[in-house]
Backbone as CSV, one residue per row, in Angstrom:
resi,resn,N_x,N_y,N_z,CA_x,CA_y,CA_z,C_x,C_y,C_z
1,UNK,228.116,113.508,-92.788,228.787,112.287,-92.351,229.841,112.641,-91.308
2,UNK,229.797,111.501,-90.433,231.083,111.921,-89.081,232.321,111.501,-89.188
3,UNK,233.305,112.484,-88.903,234.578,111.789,-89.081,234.650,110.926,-87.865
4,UNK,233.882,111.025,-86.615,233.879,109.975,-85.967,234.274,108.478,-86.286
5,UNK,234.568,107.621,-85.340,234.458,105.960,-85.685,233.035,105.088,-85.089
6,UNK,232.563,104.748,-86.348,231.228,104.140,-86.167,231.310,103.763,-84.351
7,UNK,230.093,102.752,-84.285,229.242,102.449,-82.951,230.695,101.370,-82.554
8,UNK,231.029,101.388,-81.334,231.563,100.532,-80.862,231.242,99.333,-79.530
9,UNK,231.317,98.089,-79.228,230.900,97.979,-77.819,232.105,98.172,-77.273
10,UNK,231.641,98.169,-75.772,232.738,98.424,-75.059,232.482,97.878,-73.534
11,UNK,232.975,97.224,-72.605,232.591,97.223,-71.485,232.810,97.620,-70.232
12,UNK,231.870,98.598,-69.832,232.434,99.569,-68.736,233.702,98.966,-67.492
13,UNK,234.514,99.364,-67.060,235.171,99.030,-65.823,236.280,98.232,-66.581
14,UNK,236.506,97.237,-67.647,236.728,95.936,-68.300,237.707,96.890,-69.568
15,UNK,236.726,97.680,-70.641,237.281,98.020,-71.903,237.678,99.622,-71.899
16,UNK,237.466,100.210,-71.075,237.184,101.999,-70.922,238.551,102.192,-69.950
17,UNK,239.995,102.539,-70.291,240.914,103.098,-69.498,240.836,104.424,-68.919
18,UNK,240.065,105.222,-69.825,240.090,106.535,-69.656,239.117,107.152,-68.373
19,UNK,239.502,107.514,-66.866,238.261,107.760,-65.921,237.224,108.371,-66.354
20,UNK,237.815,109.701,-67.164,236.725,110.399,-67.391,235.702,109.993,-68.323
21,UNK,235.699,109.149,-69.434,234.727,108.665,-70.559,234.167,107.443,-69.713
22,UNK,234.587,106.797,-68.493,233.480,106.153,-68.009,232.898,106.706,-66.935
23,UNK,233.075,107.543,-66.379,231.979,108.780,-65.787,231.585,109.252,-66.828
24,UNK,231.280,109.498,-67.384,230.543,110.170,-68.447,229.318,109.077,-68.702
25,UNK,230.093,107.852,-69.141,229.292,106.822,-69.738,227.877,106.442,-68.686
26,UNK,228.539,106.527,-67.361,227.637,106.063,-66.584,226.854,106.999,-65.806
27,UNK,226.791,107.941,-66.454,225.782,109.280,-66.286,224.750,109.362,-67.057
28,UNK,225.206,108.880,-68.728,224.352,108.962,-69.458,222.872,107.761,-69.364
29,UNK,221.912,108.493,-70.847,220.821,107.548,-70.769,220.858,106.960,-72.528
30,UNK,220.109,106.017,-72.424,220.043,105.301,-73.708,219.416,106.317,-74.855
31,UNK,220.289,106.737,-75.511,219.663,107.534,-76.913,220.799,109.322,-76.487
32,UNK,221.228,109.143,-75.327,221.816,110.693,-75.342,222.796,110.870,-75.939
33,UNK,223.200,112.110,-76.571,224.092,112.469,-76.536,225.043,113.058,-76.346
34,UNK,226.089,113.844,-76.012,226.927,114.686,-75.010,228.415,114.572,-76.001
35,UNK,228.921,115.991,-75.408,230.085,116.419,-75.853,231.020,115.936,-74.636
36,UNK,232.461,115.370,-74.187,232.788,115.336,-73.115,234.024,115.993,-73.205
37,UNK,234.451,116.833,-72.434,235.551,117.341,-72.401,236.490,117.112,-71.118
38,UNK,237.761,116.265,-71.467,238.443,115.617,-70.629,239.437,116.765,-70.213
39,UNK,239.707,116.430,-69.091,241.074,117.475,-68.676,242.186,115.966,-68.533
40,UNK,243.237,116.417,-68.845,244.615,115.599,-68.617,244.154,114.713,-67.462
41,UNK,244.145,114.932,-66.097,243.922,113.817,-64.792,242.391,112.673,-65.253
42,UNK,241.861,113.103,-66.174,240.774,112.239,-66.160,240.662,111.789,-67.885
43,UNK,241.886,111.836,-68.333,242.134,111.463,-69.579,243.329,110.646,-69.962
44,UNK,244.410,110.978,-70.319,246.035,110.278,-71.142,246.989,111.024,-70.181
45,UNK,246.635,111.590,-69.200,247.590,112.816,-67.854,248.876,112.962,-68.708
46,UNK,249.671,113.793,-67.599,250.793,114.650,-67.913,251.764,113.786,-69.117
47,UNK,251.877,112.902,-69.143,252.675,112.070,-70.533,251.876,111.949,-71.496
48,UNK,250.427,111.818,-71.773,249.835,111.977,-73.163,249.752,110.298,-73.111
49,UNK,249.675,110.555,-74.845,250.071,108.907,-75.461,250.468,109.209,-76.618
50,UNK,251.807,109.311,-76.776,252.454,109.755,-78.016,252.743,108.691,-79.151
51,UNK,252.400,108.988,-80.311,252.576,110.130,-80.861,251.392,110.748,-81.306
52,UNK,250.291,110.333,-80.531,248.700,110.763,-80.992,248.357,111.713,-80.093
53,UNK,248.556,111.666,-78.828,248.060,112.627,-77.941,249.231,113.202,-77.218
54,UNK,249.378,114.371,-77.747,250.695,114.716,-76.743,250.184,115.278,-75.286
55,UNK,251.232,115.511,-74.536,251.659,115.464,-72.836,250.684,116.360,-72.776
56,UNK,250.178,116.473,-71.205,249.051,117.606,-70.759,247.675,117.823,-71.741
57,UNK,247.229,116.686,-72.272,246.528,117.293,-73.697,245.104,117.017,-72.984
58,UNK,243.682,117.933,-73.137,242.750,117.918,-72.729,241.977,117.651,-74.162
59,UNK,240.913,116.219,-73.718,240.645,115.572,-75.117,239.361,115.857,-74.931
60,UNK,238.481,116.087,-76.120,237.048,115.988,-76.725,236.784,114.515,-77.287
61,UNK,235.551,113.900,-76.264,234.908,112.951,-76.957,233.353,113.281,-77.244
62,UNK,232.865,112.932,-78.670,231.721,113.028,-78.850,231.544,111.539,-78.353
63,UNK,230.097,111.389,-77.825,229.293,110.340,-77.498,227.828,110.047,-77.836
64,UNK,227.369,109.122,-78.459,225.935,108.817,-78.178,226.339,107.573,-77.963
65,UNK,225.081,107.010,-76.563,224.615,106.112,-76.126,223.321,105.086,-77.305
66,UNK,223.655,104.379,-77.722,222.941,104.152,-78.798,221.654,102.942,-77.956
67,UNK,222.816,102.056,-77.210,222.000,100.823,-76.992,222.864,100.607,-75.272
68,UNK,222.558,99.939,-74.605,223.589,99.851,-73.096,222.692,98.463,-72.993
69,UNK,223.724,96.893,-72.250,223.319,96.103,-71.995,224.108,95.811,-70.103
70,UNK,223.301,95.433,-69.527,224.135,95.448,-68.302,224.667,93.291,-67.979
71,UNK,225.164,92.768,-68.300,226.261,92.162,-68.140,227.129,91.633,-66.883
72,UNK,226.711,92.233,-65.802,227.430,92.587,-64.414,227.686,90.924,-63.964
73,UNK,226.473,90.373,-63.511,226.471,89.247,-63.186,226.914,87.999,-63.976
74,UNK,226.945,88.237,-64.969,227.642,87.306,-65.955,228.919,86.946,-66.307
75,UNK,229.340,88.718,-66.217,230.850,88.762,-66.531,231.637,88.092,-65.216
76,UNK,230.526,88.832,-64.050,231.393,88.057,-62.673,231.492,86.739,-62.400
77,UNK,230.514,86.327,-63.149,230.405,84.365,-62.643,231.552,83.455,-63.857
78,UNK,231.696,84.526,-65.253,232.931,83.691,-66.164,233.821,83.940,-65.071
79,UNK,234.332,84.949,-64.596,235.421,84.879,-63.843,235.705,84.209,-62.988
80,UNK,235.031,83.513,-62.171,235.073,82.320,-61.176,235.287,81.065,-61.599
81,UNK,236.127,80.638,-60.583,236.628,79.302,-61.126,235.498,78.071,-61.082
82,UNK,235.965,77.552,-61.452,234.623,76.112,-62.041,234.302,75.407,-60.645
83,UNK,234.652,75.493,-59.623,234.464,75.120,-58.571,232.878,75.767,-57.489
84,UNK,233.747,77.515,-57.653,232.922,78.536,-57.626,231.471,78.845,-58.137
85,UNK,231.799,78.793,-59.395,230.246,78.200,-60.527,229.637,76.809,-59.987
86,UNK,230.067,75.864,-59.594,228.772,74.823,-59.353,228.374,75.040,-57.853
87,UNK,228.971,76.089,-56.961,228.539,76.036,-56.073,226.990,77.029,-55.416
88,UNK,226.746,77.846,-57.209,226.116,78.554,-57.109,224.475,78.024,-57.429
89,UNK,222.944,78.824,-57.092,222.554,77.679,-57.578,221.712,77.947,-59.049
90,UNK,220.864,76.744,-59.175,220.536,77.105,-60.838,219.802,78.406,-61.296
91,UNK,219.142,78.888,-60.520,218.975,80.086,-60.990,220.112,80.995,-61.553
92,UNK,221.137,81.468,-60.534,222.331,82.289,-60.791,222.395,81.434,-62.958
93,UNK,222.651,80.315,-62.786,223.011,79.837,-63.771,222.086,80.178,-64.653
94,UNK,220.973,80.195,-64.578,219.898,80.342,-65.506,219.758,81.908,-66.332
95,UNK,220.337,82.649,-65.362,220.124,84.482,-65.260,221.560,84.646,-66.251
96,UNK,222.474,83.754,-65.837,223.765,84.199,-66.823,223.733,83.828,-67.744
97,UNK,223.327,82.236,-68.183,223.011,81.392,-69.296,221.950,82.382,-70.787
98,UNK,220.843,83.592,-70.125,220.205,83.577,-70.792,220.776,85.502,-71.044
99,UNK,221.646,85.894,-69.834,221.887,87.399,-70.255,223.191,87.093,-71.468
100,UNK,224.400,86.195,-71.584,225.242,85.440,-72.628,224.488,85.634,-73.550
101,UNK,223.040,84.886,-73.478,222.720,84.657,-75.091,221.737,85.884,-75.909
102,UNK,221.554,86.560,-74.835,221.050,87.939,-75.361,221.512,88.678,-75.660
103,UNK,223.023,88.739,-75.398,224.037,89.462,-75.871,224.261,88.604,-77.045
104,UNK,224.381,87.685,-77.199,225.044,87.379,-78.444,224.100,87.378,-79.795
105,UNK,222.499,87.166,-79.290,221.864,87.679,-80.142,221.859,88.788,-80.713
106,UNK,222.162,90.038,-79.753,222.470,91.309,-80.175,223.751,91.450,-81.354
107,UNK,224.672,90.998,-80.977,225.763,91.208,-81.416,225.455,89.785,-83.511
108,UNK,224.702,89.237,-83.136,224.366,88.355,-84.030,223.086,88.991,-84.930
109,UNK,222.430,89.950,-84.462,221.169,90.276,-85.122,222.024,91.871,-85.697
110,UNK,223.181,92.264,-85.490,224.142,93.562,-85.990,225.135,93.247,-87.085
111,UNK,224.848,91.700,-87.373,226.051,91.255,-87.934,227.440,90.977,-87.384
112,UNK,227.699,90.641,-86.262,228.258,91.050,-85.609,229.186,89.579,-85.022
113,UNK,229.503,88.447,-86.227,228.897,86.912,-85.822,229.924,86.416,-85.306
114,UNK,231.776,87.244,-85.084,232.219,86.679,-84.261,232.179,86.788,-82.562
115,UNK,231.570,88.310,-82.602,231.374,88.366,-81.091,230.550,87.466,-80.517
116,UNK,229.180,87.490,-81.813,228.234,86.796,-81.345,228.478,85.134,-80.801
117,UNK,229.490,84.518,-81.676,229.907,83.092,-81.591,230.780,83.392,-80.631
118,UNK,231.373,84.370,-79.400,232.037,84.366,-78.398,231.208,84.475,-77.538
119,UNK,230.430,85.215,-77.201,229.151,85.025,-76.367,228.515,83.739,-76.077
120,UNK,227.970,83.369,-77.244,227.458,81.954,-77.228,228.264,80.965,-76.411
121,UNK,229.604,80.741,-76.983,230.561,79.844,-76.560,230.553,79.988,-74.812
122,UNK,231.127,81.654,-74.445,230.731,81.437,-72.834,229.479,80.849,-72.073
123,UNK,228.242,81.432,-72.789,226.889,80.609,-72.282,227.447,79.015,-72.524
124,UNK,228.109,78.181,-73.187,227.581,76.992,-73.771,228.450,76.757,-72.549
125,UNK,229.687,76.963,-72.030,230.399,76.344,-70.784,229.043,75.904,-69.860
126,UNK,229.370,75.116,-69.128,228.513,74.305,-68.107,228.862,73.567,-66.921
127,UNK,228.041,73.982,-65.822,228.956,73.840,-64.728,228.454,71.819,-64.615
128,UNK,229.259,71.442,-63.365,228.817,70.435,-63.299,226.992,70.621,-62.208
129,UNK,226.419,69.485,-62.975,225.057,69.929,-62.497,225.087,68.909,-60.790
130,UNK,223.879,68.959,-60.081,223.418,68.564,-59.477,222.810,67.355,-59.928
131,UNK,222.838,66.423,-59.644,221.440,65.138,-59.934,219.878,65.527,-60.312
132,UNK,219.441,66.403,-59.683,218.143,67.287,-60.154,218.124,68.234,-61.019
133,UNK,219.167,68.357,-61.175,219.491,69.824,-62.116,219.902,69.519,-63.733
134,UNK,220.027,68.492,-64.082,220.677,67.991,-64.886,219.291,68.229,-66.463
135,UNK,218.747,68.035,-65.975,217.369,68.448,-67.065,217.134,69.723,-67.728
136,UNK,216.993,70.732,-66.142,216.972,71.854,-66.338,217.891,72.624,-67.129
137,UNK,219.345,72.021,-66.767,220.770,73.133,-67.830,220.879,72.535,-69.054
138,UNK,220.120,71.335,-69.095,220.158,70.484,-70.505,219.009,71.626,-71.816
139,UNK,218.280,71.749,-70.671,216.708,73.183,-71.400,217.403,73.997,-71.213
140,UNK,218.477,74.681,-70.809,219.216,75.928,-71.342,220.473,76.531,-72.388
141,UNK,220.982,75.074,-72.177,221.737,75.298,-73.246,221.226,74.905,-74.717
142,UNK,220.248,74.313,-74.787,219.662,73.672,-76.079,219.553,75.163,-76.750
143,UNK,218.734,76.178,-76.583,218.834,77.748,-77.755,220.419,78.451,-77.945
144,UNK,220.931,77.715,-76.706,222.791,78.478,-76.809,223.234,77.559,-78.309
145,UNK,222.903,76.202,-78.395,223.659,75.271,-79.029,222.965,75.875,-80.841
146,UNK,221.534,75.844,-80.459,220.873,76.268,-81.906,221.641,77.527,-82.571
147,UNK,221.736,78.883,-81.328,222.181,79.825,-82.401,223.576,79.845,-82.591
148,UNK,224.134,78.961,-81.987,225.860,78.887,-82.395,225.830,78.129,-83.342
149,UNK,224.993,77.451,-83.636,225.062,76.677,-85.295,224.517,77.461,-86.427
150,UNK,224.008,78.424,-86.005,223.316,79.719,-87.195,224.365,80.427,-87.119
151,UNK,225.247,80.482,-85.793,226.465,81.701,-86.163,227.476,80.952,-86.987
152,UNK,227.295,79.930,-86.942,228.349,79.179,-87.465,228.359,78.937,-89.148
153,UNK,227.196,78.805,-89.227,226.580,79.100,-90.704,227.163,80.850,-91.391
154,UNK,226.788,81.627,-90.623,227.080,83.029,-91.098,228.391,82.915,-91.140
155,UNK,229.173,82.220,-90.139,230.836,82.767,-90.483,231.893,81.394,-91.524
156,UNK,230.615,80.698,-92.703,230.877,79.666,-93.495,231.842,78.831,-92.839
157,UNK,231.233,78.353,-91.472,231.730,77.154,-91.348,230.967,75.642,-91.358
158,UNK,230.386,75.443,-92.350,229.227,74.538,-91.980,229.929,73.402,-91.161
159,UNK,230.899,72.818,-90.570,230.722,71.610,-90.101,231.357,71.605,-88.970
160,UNK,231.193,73.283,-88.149,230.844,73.402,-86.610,229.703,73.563,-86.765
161,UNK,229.086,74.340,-87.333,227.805,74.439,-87.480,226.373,73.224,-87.240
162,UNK,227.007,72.451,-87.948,226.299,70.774,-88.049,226.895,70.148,-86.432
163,UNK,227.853,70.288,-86.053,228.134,70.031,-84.610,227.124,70.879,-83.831
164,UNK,227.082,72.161,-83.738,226.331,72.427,-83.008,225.133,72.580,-82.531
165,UNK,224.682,72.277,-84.179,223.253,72.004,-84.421,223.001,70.153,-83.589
166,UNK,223.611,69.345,-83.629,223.680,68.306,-83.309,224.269,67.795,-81.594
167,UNK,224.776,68.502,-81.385,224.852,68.939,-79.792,223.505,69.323,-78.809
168,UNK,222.509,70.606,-79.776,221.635,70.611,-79.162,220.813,69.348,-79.406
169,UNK,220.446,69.001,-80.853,219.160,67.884,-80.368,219.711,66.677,-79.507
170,UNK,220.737,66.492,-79.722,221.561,66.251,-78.631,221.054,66.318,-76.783
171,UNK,221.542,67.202,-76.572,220.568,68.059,-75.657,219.016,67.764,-74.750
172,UNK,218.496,67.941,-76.200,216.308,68.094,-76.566,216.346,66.646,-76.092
173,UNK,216.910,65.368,-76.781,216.708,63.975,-76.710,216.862,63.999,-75.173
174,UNK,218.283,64.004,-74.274,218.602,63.733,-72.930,217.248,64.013,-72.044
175,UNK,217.118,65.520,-72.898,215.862,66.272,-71.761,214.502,65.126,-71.754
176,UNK,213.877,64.665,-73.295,212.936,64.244,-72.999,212.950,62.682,-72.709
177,UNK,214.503,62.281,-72.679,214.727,60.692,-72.323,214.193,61.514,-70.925
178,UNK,215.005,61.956,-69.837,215.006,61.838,-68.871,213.482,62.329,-67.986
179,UNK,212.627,63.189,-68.849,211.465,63.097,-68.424,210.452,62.033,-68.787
180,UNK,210.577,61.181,-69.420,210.117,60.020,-69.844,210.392,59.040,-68.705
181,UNK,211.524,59.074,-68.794,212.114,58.025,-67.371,211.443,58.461,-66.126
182,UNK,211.082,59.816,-65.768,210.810,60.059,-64.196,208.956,59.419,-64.585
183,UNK,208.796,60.377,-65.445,207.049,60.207,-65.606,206.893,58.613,-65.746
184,UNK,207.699,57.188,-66.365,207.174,56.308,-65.956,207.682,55.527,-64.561
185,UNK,207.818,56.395,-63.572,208.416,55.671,-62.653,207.011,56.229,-61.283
């Protein structure tokens, strides 16, 4: 058994202060593992972080890469202001909408159900649509809305849960009012 600390996520550039453990990170491959040995400039430098790491201290990290999700485009489009986001078009939306909920499945299929219900929640934001578009983000958020009501269940809250379950059919109805409406016209 490792005195290590179990699997952690982390997100490169975002959660990793240390230069040297994200060079490292982004060298590696999914399943490796590696010893890393930091020198002070690419670790806690000449002050340390006391009272755990004292001054000049050159640190050992063990690493395995267990699982790596890349995130890039997603994380960059939460960051944009709501203005920014509708100016993009539905695809962009579609690619972030569905990398959100694959992460949160991950983090939901690990047990994992508050990250997972933070994930979700960013997918469920919604930009303002287009007049044509309005169908389409209605069919994307409908699986965001389902598994935030299963996460919601796991973290015993049944009556977000029943909201969110009810948000999506919610959702399902708009979608097939509004294809009903075009197809009899």
């Amino acid at each position: 058994m490792s005195d290590f600390p179990s699997a952690e996520h982390w997100w490169i550039a975002l959660d990793i202060t240390l230069a040297g453990l994200e060079l490292a990170l982004l060298t590696m491959k999914k399943g490796e593992f590696a010893h890393v040995l930091l020198q002070p400039p690419y670790a806690y430098g000449e002050m340390g972080c006391p009272p755990l790491i004292p001054p000049a201290a050159t640190v050992l990290y063990e690493i395995q890469v267990v699982d790596y999700f890349d995130s890039a485009q997603a994380d960059h489009f939460v960051g944009l202001e709501p203005d920014q986001q509708n100016a993009l078009p539905l695809s962009v939306l579609a690619t972030v909408t569905n990398t959100l909920r694959n992460l949160a499945n991950r983090c939901f299929n690990q047990g994992r159900y508050d990250a997972a219900k933070f994930s979700y929640k960013k997918a469920e934001k919604e930009k303002e649509e287009e007049a044509g578009e309005v169908k389409d983000v209605k069919a994307l958020l409908l699986p965001v809305y389902l598994n935030l009501s299963l996460t919601e269940l796991h973290l015993e809250s049944p009556r977000k849960a029943l909201k969110c379950y009810k948000n999506g059919l919610d959702q399902q109805k708009e979608v097939y009012s509004r294809m009903f409406k075009a197809w009899r016209t």
